[in-house]
C-alpha positions in Angstrom: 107.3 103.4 90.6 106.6 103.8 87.1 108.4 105.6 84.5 108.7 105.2 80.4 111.7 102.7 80.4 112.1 101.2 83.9 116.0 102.4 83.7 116.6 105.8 85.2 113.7 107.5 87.2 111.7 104.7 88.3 114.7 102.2 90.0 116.1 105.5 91.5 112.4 106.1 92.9 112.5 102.0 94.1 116.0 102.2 95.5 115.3 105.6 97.3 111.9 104.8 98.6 113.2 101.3 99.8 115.8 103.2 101.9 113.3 105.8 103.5 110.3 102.9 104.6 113.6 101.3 106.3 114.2 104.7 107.8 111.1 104.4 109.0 111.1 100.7 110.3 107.8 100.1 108.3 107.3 97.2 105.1 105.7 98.1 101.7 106.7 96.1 98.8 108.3 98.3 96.3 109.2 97.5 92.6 109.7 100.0 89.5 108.6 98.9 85.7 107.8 101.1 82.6 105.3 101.3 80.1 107.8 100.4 77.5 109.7 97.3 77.2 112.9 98.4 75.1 114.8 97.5 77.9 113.1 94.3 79.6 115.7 92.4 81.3 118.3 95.1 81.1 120.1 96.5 84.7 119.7 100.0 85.2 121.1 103.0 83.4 125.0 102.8 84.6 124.3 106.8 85.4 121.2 105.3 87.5 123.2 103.2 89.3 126.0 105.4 89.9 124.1 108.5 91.4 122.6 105.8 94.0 125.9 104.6 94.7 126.9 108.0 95.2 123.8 108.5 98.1 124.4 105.2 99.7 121.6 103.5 96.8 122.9 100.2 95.4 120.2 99.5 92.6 122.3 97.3 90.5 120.7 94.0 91.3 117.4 95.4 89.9 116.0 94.0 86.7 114.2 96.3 84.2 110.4 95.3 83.7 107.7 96.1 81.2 104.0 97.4 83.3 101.8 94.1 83.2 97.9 94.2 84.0 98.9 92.4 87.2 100.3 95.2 88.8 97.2 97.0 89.1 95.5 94.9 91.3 98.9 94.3 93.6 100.2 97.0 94.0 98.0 99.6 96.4 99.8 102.5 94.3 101.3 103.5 91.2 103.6 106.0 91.2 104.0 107.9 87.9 107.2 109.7 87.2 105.3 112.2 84.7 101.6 113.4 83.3 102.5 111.3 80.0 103.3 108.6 82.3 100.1 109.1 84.4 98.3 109.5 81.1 99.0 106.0 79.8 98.7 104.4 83.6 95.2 105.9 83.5 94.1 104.8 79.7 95.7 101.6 80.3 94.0 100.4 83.1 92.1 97.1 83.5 89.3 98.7 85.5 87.9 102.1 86.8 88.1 100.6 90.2 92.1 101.0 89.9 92.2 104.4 88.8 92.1 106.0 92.9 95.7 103.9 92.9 97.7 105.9 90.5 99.5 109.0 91.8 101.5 111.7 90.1 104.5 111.8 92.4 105.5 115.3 92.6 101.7 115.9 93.8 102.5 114.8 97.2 100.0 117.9 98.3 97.5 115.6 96.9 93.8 117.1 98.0 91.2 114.3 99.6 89.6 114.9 96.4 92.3 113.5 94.3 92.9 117.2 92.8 96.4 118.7 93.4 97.8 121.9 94.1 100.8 120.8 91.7 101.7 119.5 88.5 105.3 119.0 87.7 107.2 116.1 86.1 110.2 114.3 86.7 112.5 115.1 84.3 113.7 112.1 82.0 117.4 112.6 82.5 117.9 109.7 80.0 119.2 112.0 77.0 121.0 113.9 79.7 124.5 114.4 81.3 125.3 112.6 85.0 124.7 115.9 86.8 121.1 115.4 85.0 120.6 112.5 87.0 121.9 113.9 90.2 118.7 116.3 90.0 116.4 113.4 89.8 118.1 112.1 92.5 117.3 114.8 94.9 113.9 115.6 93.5 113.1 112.1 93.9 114.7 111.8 97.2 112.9 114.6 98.6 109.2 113.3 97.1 109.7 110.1 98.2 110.5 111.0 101.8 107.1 113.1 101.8 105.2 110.0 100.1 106.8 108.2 102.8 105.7 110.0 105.7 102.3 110.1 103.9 101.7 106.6 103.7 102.9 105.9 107.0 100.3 108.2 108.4 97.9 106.8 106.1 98.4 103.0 106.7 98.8 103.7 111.0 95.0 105.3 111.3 
């Protein structure tokens, strides 16, 4: 889960997609970052942290992390929580045999082609209010329930 900071979207996105493989009684390793390191080291924003407390999410043990090179080749996705995020994922990575990992995540109605049939953004709720967060909560919680389901079906054929 990658977002611009590694302090609002992207832990929410860890914290909630943790909780729905669980649902699901399957493993995937799941970490967050961002392509910025302003706030390496940092918990998450306390808004962050208190919408996931509100839904049952406790995300304050997590540890905000720049993007490294690395994570390309571990991870079997990236999960961008905008274009400009999918953008710099794209132009910043190590090899072309990477790109087919990165994935917008509102296009959950990905095509086999890689083309989607959407393109929205998760709204940085950073400069925002609480209730700001609360709608990347839900967004978030519903995408990552669909990813969810997707990558169960995908990882069980």
């Amino acid at each position: 889960m990658v977002c611009l900071g590694n302090i609002c979207r992207s832990p929410l996105a860890e914290g909630i997609m943790i909780e729905k493989l669980k649902k699901y009684n399957i493993y995937f390793q799941v970490d967050s970052a961002g392509t910025g390191g302003w706030h390496v080291g940092s918990a998450p924003d306390k808004r962050s942290i208190k919408v996931g407390t509100e839904n049952g999410i406790d995300i304050s043990n997590q540890v905000c992390r720049a993007l490294v090179s690395e994570d390309y080749e571990e991870y079997d996705y990236l999960f961008a929580m905008d274009t400009s995020i999918y953008k710099t994922l794209y132009e910043r990575s190590p090899s072309p045999e990477y790109l087919n990992k990165l994935k917008l995540i509102c296009d959950i109605n990905e095509n086999y082609d890689g083309s989607s049939d959407e393109n929205m953004d998760v709204p940085d709720p950073y400069t925002g209010e609480i209730n700001d967060f609360r709608i990347v909560y839900r967004m978030l919680d519903l995408l990552c329930e669909k990813w969810a389901e997707k990558l169960i079906n995908n990882h069980s054929k």
